[in-house]
Each structure stands twice: as structure tokens, then as C-alpha cells.
C-alpha positions in Angstrom: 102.0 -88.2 -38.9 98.7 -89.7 -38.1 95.4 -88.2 -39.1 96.3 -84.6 -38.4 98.9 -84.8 -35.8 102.9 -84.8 -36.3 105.6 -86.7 -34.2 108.2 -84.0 -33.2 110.9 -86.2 -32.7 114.0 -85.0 -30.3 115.3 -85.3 -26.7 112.2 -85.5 -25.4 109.5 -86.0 -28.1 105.8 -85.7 -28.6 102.7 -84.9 -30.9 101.0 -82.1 -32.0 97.6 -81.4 -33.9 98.7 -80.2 -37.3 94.9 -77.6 -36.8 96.6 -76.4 -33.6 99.5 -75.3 -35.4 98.1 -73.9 -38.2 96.5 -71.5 -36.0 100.0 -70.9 -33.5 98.9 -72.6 -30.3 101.4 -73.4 -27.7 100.5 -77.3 -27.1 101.8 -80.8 -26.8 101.3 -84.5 -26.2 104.2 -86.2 -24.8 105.4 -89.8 -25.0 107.2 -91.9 -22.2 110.5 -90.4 -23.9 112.7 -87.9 -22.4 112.9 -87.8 -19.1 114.8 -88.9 -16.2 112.3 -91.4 -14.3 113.6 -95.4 -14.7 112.3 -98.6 -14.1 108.6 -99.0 -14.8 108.6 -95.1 -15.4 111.0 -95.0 -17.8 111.6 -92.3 -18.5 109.1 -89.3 -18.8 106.7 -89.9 -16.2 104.4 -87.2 -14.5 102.8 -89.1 -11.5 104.7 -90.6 -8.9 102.1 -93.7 -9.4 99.3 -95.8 -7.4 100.5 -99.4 -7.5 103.0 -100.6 -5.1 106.4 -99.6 -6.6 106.3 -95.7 -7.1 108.6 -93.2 -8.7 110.4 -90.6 -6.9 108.6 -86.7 -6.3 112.0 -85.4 -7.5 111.9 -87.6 -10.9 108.5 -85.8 -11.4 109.1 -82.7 -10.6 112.5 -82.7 -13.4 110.0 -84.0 -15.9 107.6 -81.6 -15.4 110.8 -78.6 -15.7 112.0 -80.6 -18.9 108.7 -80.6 -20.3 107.8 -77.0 -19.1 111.2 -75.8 -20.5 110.0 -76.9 -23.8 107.6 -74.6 -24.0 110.3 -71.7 -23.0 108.6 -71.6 -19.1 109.1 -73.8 -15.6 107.4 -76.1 -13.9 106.4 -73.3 -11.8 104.2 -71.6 -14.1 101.9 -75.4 -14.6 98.8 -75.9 -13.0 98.3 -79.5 -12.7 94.8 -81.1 -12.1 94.1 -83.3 -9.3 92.5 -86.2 -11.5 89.8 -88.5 -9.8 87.7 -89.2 -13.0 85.0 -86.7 -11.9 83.4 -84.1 -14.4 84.6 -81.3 -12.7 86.4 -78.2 -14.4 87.7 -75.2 -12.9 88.9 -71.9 -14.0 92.7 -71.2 -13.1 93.3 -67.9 -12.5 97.0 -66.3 -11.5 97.0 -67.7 -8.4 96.8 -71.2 -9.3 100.3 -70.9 -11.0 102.2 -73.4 -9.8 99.6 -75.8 -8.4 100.2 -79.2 -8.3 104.0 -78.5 -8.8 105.4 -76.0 -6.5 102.1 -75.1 -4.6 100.0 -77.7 -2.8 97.4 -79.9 -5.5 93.8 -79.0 -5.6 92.1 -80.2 -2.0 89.3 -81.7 -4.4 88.9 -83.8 -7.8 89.4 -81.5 -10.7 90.3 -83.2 -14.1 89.3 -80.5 -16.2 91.1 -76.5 -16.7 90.3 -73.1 -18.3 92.6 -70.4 -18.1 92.8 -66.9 -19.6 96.1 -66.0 -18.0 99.1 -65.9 -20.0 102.0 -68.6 -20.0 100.3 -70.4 -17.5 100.9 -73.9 -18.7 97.7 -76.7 -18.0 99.1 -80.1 -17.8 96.4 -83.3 -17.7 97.9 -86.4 -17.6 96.6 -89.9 -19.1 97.4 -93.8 -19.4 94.8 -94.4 -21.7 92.7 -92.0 -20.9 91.6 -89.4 -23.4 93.6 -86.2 -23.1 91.7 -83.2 -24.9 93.0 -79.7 -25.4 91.2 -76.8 -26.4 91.8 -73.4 -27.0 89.5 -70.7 -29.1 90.8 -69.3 -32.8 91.8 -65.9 -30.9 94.2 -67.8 -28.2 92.6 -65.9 -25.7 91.3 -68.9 -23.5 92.2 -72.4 -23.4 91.4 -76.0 -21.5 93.0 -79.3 -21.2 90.6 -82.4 -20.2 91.3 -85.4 -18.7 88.6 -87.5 -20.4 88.4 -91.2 -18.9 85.1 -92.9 -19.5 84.0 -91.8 -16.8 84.2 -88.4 -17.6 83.3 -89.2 -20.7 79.7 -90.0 -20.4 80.0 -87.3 -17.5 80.4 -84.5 -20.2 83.6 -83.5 -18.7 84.2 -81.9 -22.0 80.8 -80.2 -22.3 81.6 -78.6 -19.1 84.8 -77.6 -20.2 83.1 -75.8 -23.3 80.8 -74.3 -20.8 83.2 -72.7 -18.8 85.0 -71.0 -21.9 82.1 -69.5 -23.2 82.0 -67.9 -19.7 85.2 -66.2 -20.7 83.7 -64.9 -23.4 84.3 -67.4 -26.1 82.2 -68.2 -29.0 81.6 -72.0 -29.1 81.8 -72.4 -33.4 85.4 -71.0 -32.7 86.6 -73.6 -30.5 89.5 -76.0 -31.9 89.8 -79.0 -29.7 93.0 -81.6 -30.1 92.1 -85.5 -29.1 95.5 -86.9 -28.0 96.6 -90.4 -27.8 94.6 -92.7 -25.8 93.8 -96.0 -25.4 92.1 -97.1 -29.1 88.9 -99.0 -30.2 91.0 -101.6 -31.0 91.9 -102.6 -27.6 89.1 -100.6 -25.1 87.3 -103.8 -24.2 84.5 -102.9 -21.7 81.5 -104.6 -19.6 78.1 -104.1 -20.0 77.3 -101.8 -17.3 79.8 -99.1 -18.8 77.4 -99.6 -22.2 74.5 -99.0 -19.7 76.4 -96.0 -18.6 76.5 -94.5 -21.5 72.8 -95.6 -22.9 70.8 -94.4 -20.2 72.4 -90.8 -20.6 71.0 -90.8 -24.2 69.9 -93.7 -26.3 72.0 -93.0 -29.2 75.6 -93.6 -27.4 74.9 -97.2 -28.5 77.5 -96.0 -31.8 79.8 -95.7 -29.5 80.1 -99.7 -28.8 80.9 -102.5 -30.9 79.5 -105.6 -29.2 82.1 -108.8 -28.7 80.8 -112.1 -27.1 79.2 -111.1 -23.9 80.7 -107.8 -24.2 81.3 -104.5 -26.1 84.4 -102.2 -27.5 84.2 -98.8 -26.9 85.4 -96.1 -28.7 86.2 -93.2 -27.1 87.4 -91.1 -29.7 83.7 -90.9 -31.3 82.4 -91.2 -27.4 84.2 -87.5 -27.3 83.9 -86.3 -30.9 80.0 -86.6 -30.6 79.7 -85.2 -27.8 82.0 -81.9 -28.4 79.6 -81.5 -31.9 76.7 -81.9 -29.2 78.2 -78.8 -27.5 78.2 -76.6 -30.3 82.1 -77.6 -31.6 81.9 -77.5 -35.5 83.2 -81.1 -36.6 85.8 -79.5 -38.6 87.4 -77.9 -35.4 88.3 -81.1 -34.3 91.5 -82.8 -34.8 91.9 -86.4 -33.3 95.1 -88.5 -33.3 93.8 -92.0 -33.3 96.6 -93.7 -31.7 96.4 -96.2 -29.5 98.3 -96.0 -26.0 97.7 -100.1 -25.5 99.3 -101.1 -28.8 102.3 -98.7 -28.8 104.2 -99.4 -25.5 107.8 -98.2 -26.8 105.8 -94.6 -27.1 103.0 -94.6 -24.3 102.5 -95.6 -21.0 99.2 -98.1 -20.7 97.5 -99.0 -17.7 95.4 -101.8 -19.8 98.6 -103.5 -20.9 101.1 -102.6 -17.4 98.4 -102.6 -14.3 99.1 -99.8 -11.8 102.9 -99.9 -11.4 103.4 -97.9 -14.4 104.0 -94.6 -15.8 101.6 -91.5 -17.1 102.2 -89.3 -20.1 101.3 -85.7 -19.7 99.1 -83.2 -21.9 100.2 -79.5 -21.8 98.8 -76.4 -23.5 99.3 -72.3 -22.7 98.2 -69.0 -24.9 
């Protein structure tokens, strides 16, 4: 257990927020355990990768129905983002069931989901990257994120906020889940991503530590602050603090393993 979230240990393991299940939603946070991918995807891998050595579409595909089948459904019934580190998140209706898995991806970036439709499962996947779910107290809507620092200071989560209370959902009863990413510890950064962040507001200094010529950001508060800037209460949010970098027998890390690597997958459904 680590602040709030629980290993469920098994086959094919992963983490949950401990506020997530107190309240029944359908949710997890995989590892790199579990699946049938090998090599530098071993072994539960959910992109067929960028660098020059790439894992199979057929690999994927099983670890996507391995992962799905956790959650009693298919691969079928996911809708997978098309992740390009924009801010963009859209609404999934019935017919984007499937996307991404058994129906073409999304033609455009979209790292960001909101459904109100029934066992259809959102999956965003991450390396480091900050994977947020949400869902409101009633399980009537819910959203995963895909949260890089780009998206970050692009208020991808904001938006995602923005979109459930279109659906009708009161923003003080939103309960968001910060999954593992890469940790403060090890998110060493430049000085134009502090610049970034500064000239969107002044007070996202707290989000950097300097070091020598150069700063540690920490995305975890990066996201926190800005959720409780959207109207989240700050007791409605449940963050894992576990670092993808330093825990390579658990995580895929794009820091520590480049682009010929694996990524972890984020899923949750009402």
C-alpha cells in the first residue's frame, strides 16, 4: 500500500485508489506484469512502441483482452485515446466502443475521455506520464487523462472536469485517482518547461525545486493544484506517489529505457 492505493497482486497485477474503492468504482492501474509481450515489452505492454524495435499488434491487442477481461468485459468494449500530449478531451459515446482496439484510433490527438455509457472501458496509457482517473460519487460519468507535462500546464485535466460537468456532474463530487508516474525524485527538467509553467500563472513556481542550472518538477502537486483550481475538494483526491523511474521490475520508464520500451495502461468504466 502506498498513500491510499493497494497492490492487487495476481496473474496480472495492478493498483487501485483505496477512495475509489470505497465508493465501488470499476478502475485500475497496471504494471508491466501479466501479459504476453517479451523482450523490451515484457510483458504487459499496450503500445506497439516508437523507437526502433517494436512489439507486435497481436501482443497488444491480447493485453488489452487480458486486461479488459479483468474487469469482466473485452477489448472490444475499450476506447483507447490517441495520445499526442495535446489538452484535448472528448466525450465517448456508444459508438466509440471499441476505438483504438477493434475500430480504427481517433484521426486526431485526444489524450483525454468522458463517458456516460455503461461498461465502456477508457484506457490511457503512460511511461511516466501522469495517468488520472475520475469518476463522480454517483458513478454516472467518468474520465481517464493522460497527463504528461505538457498536458499538464495545458489543463488537460481542467478540461476533463469541464466536460463532466457538461454531463451533468457536480464538480465538489468528483473523486479523481493520480496513478504512478514518473516521481519528483527523478523528473529532472530544463528551464523552459519552468517557463512553461510560470508564464501560465506565477505561482506554478511550487511546482519546481531548482538543481544547478536546472529544476525538479513535481507533477503530482503540478496536477493536484490544479484539479483544487477546478473546483475538486482536496480530500477527493487520492494520489499514489510512486515513481515509474525508480521501480523498473513494476513500471515501464521512458526516462530510464529511451523509446524502445513498454507502456503501462490506465482503465476505468461505471
Amino acid at each position: 500500500m502506498s498513500n491510499g492505493f493497494v497492490y492487487i497482486d495476481g496473474k496480472t497485477p495492478y493498483y487501485q485508489s483505496e477512495l475509489f474503492n470505497k465508493y465501488g468504482i470499476c478502475h485500475a492501474f497496471f504494471t508491466r506484469k501479466g501479459g504476453v509481450s517479451s523482450g523490451a515489452f515484457e510483458s504487459l505492454n499496450f503500445a506497439e512502441g516508437v523507437g526502433e524495435i517494436k512489439d507486435s499488434e497481436e501482443n497488444v491487442m491480447r493485453n488489452y483482452e487480458i486486461a479488459a477481461n479483468l474487469f469482466g468485459l473485452h477489448k472490444d468494449d475499450v476506447c483507447r485515446t490517441y495520445q499526442t500530449h495535446t489538452s484535448r478531451v472528448e466525450f465517448a459515446d456508444e459508438e466509440k466502443r471499441g476505438v483504438g482496439t477493434v475500430k480504427p484510433k481517433f484521426e486526431f490527438g485526444v489524450d483525454g475521455l468522458v463517458t456516460d455509457v455503461k461498461n465502456l472501458l477508457l484506457s490511457v496509457r503512460t511511461a511516466d506520464c501522469v495517468p488520472v482517473l475520475l469518476c463522480d460519487i454517483d458513478k454516472k460519468v467518468c474520465s481517464a487523462v493522460h497527463a504528461g507535462w505538457r498536458g499538464t500546464v495545458g489543463g488537460i485535466t481542467k478540461n476533463a472536469v469541464e466536460l463532466m460537468e457538461k454531463q451533468g456532474v457536480k464538480r465538489e463530487k468528483i473523486l479523481v485517482a493520480i496513478g504512478p508516474c514518473i516521481g519528483k525524485c527523478c523528473y529532472e527538467v530544463g528551464s523552459e518547461l519552468y517557463d512553461e509553467f510560470v508564464s501560465v500563472k506565477p505561482e506554478y513556481t511550487a511546482f519546481f525545486t531548482p538543481n544547478g542550472d536546472k529544476f525538479i518538477l513535481d507533477l503530482n502537486h503540478a496536477n493536484k493544484t490544479i484539479l483544487i483550481e477546478a473546483g475538486i475538494k482536496e480530500e477527493n483526491i487520492s494520489i499514489a506517489e510512486i515513481c515509474t523511474k525508480c521501480n523498473g521490475d513494476k513500471f515501464f520508464s521512458h526516462r530510464r529505457n529511451g523509446t524502445v520500451r513498454g507502456t503501462m495502461s490506465a482503465f476505468i468504466h461505471i
